[in-house]
ROSEKE-172867 format. One record per residue (C-alpha): z negated, x, y. Coordinates in steps of 0.02 Angstrom, whole numbers, plus 50000, padded with zeros to 5 digits. Example, Ala and Ser with C-alpha at 12.3 -4.5 7.8 and 13.67 -1.06 7.14 Angstrom:
496105061549775
496435068449947
***
This chain:
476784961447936
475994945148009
476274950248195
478204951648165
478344935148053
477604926948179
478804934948314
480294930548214
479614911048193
479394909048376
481184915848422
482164906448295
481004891048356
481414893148545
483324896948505
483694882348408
482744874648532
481344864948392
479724866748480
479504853448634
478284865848733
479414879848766
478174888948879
477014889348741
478144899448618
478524910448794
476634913048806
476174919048634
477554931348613
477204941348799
475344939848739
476034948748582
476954961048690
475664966348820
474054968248687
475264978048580
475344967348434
477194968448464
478304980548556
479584976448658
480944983848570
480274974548414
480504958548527
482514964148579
482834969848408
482464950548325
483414943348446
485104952148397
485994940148304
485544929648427
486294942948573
487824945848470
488134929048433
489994921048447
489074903948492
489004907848698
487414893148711
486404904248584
486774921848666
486324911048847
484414903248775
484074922748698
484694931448864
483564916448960
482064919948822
481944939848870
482004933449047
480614922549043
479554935148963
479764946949075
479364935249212
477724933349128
477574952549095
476374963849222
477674970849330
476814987249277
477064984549103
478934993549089
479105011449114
480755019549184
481745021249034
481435001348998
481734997149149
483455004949151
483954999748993
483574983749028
484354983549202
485974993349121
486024975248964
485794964149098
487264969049200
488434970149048
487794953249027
488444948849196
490034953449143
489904941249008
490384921548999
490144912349147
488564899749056
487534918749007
487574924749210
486004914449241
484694920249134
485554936049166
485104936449361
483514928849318
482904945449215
483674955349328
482434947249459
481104949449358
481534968849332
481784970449523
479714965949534
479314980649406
478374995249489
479275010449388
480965004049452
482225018649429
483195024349582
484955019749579
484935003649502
485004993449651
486404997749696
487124995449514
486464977949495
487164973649687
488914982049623
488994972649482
488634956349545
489734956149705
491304961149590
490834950149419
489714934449471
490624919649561
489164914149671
489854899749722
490174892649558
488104893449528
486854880749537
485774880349686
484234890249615
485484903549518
486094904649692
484364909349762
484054919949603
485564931849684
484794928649868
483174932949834
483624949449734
484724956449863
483354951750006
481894961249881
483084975349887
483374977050080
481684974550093
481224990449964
482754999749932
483805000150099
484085017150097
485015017949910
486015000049987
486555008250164
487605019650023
488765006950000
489125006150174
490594993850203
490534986550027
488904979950032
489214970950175
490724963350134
490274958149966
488704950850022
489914940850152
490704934249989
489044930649920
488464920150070
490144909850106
490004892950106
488034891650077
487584875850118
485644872950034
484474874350174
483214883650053
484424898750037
485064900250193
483274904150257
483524918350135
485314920750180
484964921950376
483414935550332
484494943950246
486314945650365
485074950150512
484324965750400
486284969250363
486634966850552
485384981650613
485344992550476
487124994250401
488924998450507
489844982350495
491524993350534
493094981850511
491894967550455
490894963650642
492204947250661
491984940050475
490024944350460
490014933250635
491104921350558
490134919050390
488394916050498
489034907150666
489814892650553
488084885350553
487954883250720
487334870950780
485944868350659
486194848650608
484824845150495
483334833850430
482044835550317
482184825150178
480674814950164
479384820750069
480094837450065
478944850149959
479644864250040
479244862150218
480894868350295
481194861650480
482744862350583
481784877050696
481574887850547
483434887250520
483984889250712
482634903850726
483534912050556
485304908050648
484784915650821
484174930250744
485884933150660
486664928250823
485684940850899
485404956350825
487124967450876
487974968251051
489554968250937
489594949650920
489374945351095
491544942951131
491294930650980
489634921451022
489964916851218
491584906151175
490574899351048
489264895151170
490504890251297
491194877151169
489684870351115
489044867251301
490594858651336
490054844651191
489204827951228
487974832951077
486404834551177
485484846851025
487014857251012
486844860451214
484974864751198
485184875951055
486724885451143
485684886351300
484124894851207
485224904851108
486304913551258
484464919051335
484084927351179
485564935351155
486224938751305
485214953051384
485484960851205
487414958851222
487344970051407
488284967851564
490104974951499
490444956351396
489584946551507
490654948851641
492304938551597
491124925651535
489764925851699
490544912751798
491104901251641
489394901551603
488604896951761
489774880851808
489114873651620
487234876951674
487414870551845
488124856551774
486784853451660
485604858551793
486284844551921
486684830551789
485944831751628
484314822951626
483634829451492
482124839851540
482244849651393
484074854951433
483924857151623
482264871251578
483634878851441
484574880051572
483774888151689
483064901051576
484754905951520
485224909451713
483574918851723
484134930051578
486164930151643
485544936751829
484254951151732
485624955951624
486844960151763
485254968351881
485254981251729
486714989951806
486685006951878
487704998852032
486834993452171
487084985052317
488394975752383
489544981452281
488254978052129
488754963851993
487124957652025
487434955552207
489094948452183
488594933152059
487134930752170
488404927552321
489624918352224
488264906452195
487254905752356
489334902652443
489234888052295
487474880852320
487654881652539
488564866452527
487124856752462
485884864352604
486424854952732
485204843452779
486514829552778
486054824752585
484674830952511
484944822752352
485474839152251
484164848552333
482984850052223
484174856952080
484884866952184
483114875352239
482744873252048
484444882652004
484214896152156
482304899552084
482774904351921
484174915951982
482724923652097
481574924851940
482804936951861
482544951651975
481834960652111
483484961652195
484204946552180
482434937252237
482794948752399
484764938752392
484014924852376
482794923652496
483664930452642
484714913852616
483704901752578
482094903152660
482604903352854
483694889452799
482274877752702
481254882252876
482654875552980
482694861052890
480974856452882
480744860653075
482344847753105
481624834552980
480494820653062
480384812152905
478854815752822
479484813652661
480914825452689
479784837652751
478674834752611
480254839552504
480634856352609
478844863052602
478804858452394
480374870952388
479914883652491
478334883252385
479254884952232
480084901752314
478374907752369
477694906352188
479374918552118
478624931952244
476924931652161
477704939452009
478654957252124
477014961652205
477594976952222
479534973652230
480644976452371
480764956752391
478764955352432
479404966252577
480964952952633
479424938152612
478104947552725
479314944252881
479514927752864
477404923752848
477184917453016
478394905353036
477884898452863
476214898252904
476594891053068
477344874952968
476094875252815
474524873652951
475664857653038
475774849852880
473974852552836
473554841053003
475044830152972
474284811452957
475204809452782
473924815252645
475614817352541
476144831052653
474414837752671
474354840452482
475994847852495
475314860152614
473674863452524
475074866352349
475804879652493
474224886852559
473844892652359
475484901752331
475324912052510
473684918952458
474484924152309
475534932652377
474604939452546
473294945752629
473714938952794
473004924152879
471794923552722
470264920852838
471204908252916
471824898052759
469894897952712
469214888652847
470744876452847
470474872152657
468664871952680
468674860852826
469934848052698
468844849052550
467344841752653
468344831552787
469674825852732
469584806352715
470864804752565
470154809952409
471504816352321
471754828752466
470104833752446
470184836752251
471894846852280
470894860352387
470004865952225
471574876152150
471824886252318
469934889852307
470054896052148
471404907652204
470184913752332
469034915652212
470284926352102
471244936152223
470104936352367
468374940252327
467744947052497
468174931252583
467464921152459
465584929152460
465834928552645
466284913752700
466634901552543
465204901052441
463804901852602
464824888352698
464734878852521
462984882252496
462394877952694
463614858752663
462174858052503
460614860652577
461354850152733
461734836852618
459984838152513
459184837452696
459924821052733
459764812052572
460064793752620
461764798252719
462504810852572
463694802152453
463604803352254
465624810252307
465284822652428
464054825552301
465354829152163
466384837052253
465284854352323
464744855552137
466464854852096
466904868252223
465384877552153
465874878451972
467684880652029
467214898852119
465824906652029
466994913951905
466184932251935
464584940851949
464124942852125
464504924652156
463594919951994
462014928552086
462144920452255
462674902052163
461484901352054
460004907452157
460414894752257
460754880652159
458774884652054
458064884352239
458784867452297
458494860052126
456664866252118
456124848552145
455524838152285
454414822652306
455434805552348
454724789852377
455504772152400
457254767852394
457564788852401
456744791752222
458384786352106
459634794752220
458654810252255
458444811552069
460354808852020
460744820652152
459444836652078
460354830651900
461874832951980
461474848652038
460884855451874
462544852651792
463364860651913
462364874951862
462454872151686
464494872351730
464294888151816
463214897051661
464684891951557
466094900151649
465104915851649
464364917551468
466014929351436
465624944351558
464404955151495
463554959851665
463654940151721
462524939251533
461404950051563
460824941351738
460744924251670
459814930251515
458444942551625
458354932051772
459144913251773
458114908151607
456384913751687
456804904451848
457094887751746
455644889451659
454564895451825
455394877751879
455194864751765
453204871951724
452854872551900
453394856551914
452634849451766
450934854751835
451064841151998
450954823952001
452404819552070
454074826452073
456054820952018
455994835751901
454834822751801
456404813451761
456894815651559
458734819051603
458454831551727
457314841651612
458624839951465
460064848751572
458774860851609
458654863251418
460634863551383
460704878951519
459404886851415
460254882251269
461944889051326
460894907951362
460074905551195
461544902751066
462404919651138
460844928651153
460794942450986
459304943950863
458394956250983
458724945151129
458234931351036
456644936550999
456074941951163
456164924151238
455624916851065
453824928751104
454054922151272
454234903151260
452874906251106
451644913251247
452024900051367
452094883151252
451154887851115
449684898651201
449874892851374
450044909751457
451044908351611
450534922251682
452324930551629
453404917851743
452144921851896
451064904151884
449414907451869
448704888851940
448634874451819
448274873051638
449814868951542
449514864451367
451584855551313
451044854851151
449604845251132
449404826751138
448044825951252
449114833451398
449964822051508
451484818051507
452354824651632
451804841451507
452074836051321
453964832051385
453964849851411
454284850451224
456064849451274
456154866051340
455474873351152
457054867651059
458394876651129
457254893551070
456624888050921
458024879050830
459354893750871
458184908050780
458824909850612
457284922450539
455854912850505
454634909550659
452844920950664
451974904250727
452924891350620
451634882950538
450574879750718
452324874950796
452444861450637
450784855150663
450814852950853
452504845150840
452304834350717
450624828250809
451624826450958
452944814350843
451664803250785
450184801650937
450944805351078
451144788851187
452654795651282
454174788251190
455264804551275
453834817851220
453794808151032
455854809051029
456024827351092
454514833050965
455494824450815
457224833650857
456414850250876
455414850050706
457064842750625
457784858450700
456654868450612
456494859550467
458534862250430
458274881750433
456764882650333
456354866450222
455114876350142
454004872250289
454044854750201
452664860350104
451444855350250
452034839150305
451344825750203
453004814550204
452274802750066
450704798350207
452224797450334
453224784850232
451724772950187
451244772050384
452894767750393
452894755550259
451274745950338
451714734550447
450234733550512
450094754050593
450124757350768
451124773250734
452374763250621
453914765350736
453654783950785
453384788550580
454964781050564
455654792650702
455094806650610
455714799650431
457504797650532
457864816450577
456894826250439
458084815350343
459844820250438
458944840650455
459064839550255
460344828950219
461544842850328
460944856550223
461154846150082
459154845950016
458844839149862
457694826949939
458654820850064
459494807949943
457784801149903
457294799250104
458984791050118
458574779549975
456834775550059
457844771950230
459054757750162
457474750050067
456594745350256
458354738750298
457694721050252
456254722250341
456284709950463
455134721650610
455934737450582
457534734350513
458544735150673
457784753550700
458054758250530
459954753650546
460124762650730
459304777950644
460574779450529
461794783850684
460524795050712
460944805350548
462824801550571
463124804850744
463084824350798
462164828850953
462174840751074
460344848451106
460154850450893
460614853150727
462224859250782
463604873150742
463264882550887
461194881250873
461744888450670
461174873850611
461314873350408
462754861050366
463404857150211
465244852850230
465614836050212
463954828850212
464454812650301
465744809950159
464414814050051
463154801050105
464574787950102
465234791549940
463294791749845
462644774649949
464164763649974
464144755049823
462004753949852
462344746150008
463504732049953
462244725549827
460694726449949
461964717350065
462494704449935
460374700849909
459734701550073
459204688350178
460404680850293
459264686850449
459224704350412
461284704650351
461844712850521
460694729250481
461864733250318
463144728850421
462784741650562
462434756450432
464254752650355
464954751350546
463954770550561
464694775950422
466494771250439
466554778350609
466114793950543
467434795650371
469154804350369
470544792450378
471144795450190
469394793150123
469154777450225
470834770650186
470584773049995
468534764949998
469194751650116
469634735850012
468194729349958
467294735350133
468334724450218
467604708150195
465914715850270
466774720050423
467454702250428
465544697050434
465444710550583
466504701450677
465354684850643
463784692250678
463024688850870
462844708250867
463934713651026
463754733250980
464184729250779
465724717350840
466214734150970
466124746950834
466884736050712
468324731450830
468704751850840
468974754450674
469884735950650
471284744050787
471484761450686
471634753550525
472964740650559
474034755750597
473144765850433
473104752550327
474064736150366
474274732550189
472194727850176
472004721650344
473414710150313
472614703450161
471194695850274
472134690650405
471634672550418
469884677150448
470254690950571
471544682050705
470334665950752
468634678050752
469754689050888
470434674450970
468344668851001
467944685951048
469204686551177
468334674851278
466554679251252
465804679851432
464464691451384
465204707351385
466934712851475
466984728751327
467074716651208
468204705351290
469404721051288
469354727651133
469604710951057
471194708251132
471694725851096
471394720850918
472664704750933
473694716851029
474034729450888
474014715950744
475754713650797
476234730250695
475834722750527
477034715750434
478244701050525
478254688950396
476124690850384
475794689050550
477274676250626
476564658650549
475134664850680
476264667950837
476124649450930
474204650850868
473924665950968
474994663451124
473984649351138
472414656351111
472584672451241
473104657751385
471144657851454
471074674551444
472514677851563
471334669651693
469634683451654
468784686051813
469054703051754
470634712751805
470394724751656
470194711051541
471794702051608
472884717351624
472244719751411
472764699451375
474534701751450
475044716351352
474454707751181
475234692651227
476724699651270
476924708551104
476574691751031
478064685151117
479254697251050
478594697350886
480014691350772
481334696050887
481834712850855
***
């Protein structure tokens, strides 16, 4: 008796409307209804005075209450028979006043979800509201109510729709007339193009046309800060698919297209353009044709004279798709409509071909490309024409930069062919090869590097598109890549190499990688005449051309036996080592490009990593060699890092049991040396070994299991961290036990950190500053994985800030646990990394950091300073826009500090701000402007010099009336600056004066 008391209480509450939280009163009764407390019917049956009501308001609120319930309802809660009955009140209620249709079409939504829905009753529903509901007359979300009913039921009950035949159509055309809310018409447009391909439009093709073309053009834009993320290209994409999805509308759409392109609205031109290459090979060749030339006069016009790069591309897509549409036909030939339009235009474009003004040219060529992009036959049309006549041309020309001009265009005609390999018009190209190969070699020897790029551009699209003269093109791009004395000619050889490389492979193992490879050693012979650009450049050839696995084989061979190391003494040692660096990054380049191919793999994995190691062990073992050098050895380690992070667990473990047997026992018996004791890993070895340690990391910090030796590897290392003498051996040894550390921090357990920290602590311990090393990245291993001790180390960090020995150190090492690097504790190593970590250790220190700031010594200020520059660098904009206000002052004191590297870092994040958040940096803008002014002519650094006046530059976007009383202050102030010795530095002082000048003017 309670259940239905309670049923009754909460109906006559929501009805009369006496209970603020409506949705409450909603909630407990479908509670009610779905744990059976209450049925349904018992529901319906206490709200029939309320149904039956004279009072239309009170018969609207009970028909909106059942509505709302079943909203809330499981759509599997309703069998058939409720469903129907339902469905069956609901329409009668549609037939009802005008204020009840609302809640009406709500339920009836709500019904359309339910799984058990009865066959038939779409239909019914769609009947009823097309001939009773005035959808006009609704509000906007009644209106998507009706949308989004009849879309659910195209979407899952087409079949019982396509029934009604013409009068669903037509009465959805009265339900769509006249929509104007950008929400429903996405709904409306989803809808008309399901209608469109599913139903026969009969009589109806004109007005469905009509009721969906009136929207075109799309004019619209987003309200701001519009919730529901509608754009104008969701609309034109919903219009176009309207437009087209039948053939039927096409003697409606092209006047409409025709009209529109006629307008001086430059969006309504683009959008007509786009839409007549969708639609138009849809719409066939039979309507095209009393539209073809109509067409083509508006898109050479906006070809020739628009200006609008957007348009002109439109444009010549839509002749593309207007030239593939008529090669569809069954006629061929000359009598072909293809082959007509194609000479109506070529007897229209001759006039521009002349040679007397070349000024149309290039549209013209643009305009005759895209017609030859539409099919095999009219390429053939196209270039029987134009080719001999862009030779003639070119061979009359004396002006290089009209030749320049012809070559460019006959390029661009070359490149079309690429795509009919096989077509009839790769045929009609093949006879006229020698005579352009005849001018492409001329302009390759021409004395204007212009027109030699221009021929290089042309040498790339003929071995696209032949085999002929491929030998010869070689030898002539080879001999400009090494020869040539401009150096932009010499970077444009590169693409038609890589063609080569792609297209041409015989030619390449043959003649373009040994020729390469002989210019390398010849150049490695001769080490004081070699440049650091000739340099460059055969490693850029190198990596360009080793894209496959019989190059990768000869390259790389190569490339491990020149950069095996060599002695160098004198004024040769620096360049002969920047060189062998050089060439290791070329082969680190070249490992890259071929981690993809499995074969290419397998090599560098078997093969490539033992030669590296073979290389830097063998080298490690002499006295003397530029393999010594620390950067050489670490791009050794990033090649072996880029095998490693693709290698799989079985891989894996093979070269972590080999490096094991090689670092850790000092077998090297397995890479074939068997002279030399190497011993990396202990701190009695020289140096020239313990830097070895190096070569561990990329192996060791990649395994995910937990290592067999990994208590031995911890010991040595961290020996290595704390005794070693070599400041390289000491840095390398703390990265790879923070690597190790990250993935297992159990291995904690045997480092004594407390022993570390008090070394660190006494400032009288010789191993004080390499402790501290160690302290720094055990700290950022932890603090990635989010440890629970890492807050603690963190804590222990900021406390030697104020120490006046160490504190510099202490501040750089917390860029150490902020910045990410390359060679560890990275995503592609699997480091362990908490996300948001640097957030993290903002958020939990900030505040910490302030205070020790606000108590510190004056002398040891700048090392807060330099942790809050690390962190800010490091922050989202949004969380550094909302912590920034009462930062800011301590990045005023940045700016004061003699620090040049604090003032730099501080000076990047001063520029993003003013544009993030003006409204704080204008607050403090009397301190900032004279600071910047000062800066601006400090001699000390030319980096500084810049970014300060960048800085003035951009302050100019704050507020006028903030920055204006400062105007005369700061033209003033930039006058010494326009004098730098440095051109950099003056070119940076003239722009931010001249925003200074026009600030207050517009």
């Amino acid at each position: 008796m309670a259940a239905p008391m309670k049923l009754e209480s909460c109906v006559q509450n929501y009805i009369e409307n006496t209970v603020a939280d409506q949705r409450t009163t909603i909630s407990s009764v479908t509670k009610d209804i779905v744990n059976n407390e209450v049925k349904l019917v018992t529901f319906i049956e206490n709200l029939q005075k309320y149904l039956t009501s004279t009072d239309v308001s009170i018969r609207s609120r009970s028909v909106r209450l059942i509505a709302e319930v079943l909203h809330q309802l499981p759509n599997s809660h309703l069998d058939e028979d409720e469903v129907e009955l339902l469905v069956t009140y609901m329409c009668e209620r549609l037939m009802d006043h005008h204020s009840v249709q609302p809640p009406a079409l709500y339920a009836l939504l709500a019904l359309s979800g339910c799984k058990k829905f009865p066959d038939g009753q779409a239909s019914k529903i769609c009947r009823i509201i097309f001939q009773n509901v005035q959808n006009q007359s609704l509000s906007q979300s009644d209106r998507c109510n009706v949308y989004t009913l009849i879309a659910r039921f195209l979407d899952t009950r087409l079949e019982e729709l396509k029934k009604m035949e013409a009068d669903f159509v037509l009465g959805f055309i009265q339900v769509m007339d006249t929509e104007k809310d950008p929400r429903n018409l996405m709904t409306c447009f989803q809808c008309a193009r399901t209608i469109i391909l599913n139903f026969s439009l009969g009589v109806f093709v004109e007005e469905m046309f009509e009721v969906t073309s009136c929207y075109f053009p799309i004019d619209f834009t987003p309200p701001p800060n519009d919730n529901y993320k509608i754009t104008r290209d969701d609309l034109i994409k919903g219009l176009r698919g309207c437009l087209s999805a039948t053939e039927k509308f096409a003697e409606y759409t092209y006047p409409l297209l025709l009209e529109k392109l006629t307008s001086d609205v430059q969006s309504a031109k683009l959008d007509s353009l786009q839409t007549l290459s969708e639609c138009v090979e849809l719409y066939g060749i039979k309507p095209l044709k009393e539209f073809q030339t109509s067409l083509y006069n508006c898109i050479k016009s906006e070809i020739f004279s628009s200006g609008n790069p957007a348009i002109e591309q439109a444009a010549l897509e839509a002749l593309s798709g207007i030239v593939r549409t008529l090669s569809k036909s069954l006629l061929e030939g000359p009598d072909g409509p293809v082959h007509n339009y194609i000479s109506e235009i070529l007897q229209d474009c001759k006039r521009y071909m002349t040679g007397e003004d070349n000024r149309l040219l290039v549209p013209v060529c643009r305009l005759l490309v895209s017609c030859a992009e539409g099919s095999d036959s009219a390429c053939c049309q196209v270039l029987q024409d134009v080719i001999p006549n862009l030779i003639g041309l070119y061979n009359k020309s004396s002006v290089n930069s009209q030749r320049k001009l012809m070559l460019e265009m006959i390029s661009r005609f070359v490149r079309v062919v690429s795509g009919y390999i096989q077509g009839q018009c790769h045929k009609v190209f093949l006879t006229y090869i020698p005579e352009l190969s005849t001018i492409i070699k001329s302009a390759l020897i021409d004395s204007s590097s212009h027109l030699r790029m221009t021929g290089i551009s042309g040498v790339n699209e003929m071995l696209k598109v032949s085999g002929e003269d491929t030998q010869v093109y070689t030898e002539l791009i080879l001999d400009k890549t090494f020869n040539d004395q401009d150096k932009d000619v010499r970077k444009s050889c590169l693409e038609p190499l890589k063609t080569i490389a792609e297209k041409h492979t015989d030619v390449l193992e043959s003649t373009v990688i040994p020729k390469v490879l002989e210019r390398l050693k010849d150049g490695l012979n001769n080490v004081v005449k070699s440049s650091e650009d000739m340099d460059n450049e055969i490693n850029a050839v190198l990596s360009t051309v080793t894209i496959s696995y019989n190059s990768l084989v000869m390259v790389s061979k190569e490339l491990l036996q020149v950069s095996s190391g060599k002695s160098a003494t004198g004024m040769e040692i620096e360049k002969t080592e920047q060189r062998t660096n050089n060439l290791v990054n070329c082969l680190l380049t070249v490992i890259q490009k071929n981690l993809d191919d499995k074969k290419s793999f397998e090599y560098l994995y078997s093969n490539v990593v033992l030669i590296i190691y073979k290389t830097v062990i063998q080298n490690s073992l002499s006295s003397t060699s530029v393999l010594h050098s620390p950067r050489i050895i670490n791009s050794f380690s990033r090649c072996v890092q880029c095998i490693a992070i693709r290698c799989d667990n079985s891989q894996l473990q093979a070269l972590y049991s080999l490096v094991t047997k090689i670092f850790l026992h000092g077998s090297t018996s397995a890479i074939d040396i068997t002279d030399g004791t190497f011993n990396p890993l202990n701190v009695s070895s020289p140096w020239q070994q313990t830097q070895m340690v190096s070569m561990v990391t990329p192996v060791l910090c990649t395994c995910n299991e937990k290592l067999i030796d990994e208590d031995e590897y911890v010991k040595k290392l961290l020996n290595l961290s704390r005794m070693s003498p070599h400041r390289t051996t000491q840095s390398e040894a703390c990265k790879c036990l923070a690597g190790i550390v990250n993935k297992h921090p159990d291995i904690l357990q045997t480092i004594d950190l407390s022993e570390i920290e008090k070394t660190v602590q006494n400032k009288t311990a010789e191993s004080r500053l390499s402790d501290l090393q160690i302290i720094i990245w055990l700290t950022k291993a932890l603090i990635m994985r989010g440890h629970q001790r890492s807050q603690a180390m963190i804590l222990f960090l900021m406390s030697l800030l104020s120490d006046p020995d160490i504190g510099r150190e202490v501040a750089d090492g917390f860029n150490t646990i902020l910045t990410d690097n390359d060679d560890v504790l990275n995503r592609q190593m699997k480091a362990v990394t908490r996300m948001m970590y640097k957030q993290r250790l903002f958020v939990e220190n900030v505040s910490h950091l302030v205070k020790s700031f606000d108590t510190t010594g004056q002398d040891t200020r700048k090392n807060y300073l330099r942790v809050l520059s690390a962190m800010l660098k490091t922050l989202p904009k949004q969380v550094l826009i909302n912590e920034l206000p009462p930062l800011f002052p301590l990045m005023v004191h940045s700016l004061l500090s003699d620090d040049l590297e604090l003032q730099t870092s501080t000076m990047d994040t001063l520029y993003d701000l003013t544009h993030d958040a003006p409204e704080v940096v204008a607050k403090h803008i009397d301190s900032v402007i004279p600071q910047l002014l000062k800066l601006a002519k400090e001699q000390t650094s030319m980096k500084l010099r810049q970014s300060a006046l960048q800085c003035i530059g951009v302050l100019t976007v704050l507020p006028t009336h903030t920055v204006l009383p400062y105007k005369v202050q700061v033209i003033k102030g930039l006058e010494k600056a326009l004098d730098d010795k440095k051109r950099l530095v003056r070119k940076e002082a003239v722009t931010a004066r001249n925003e200074w000048f026009l600030l207050g003017t517009k």
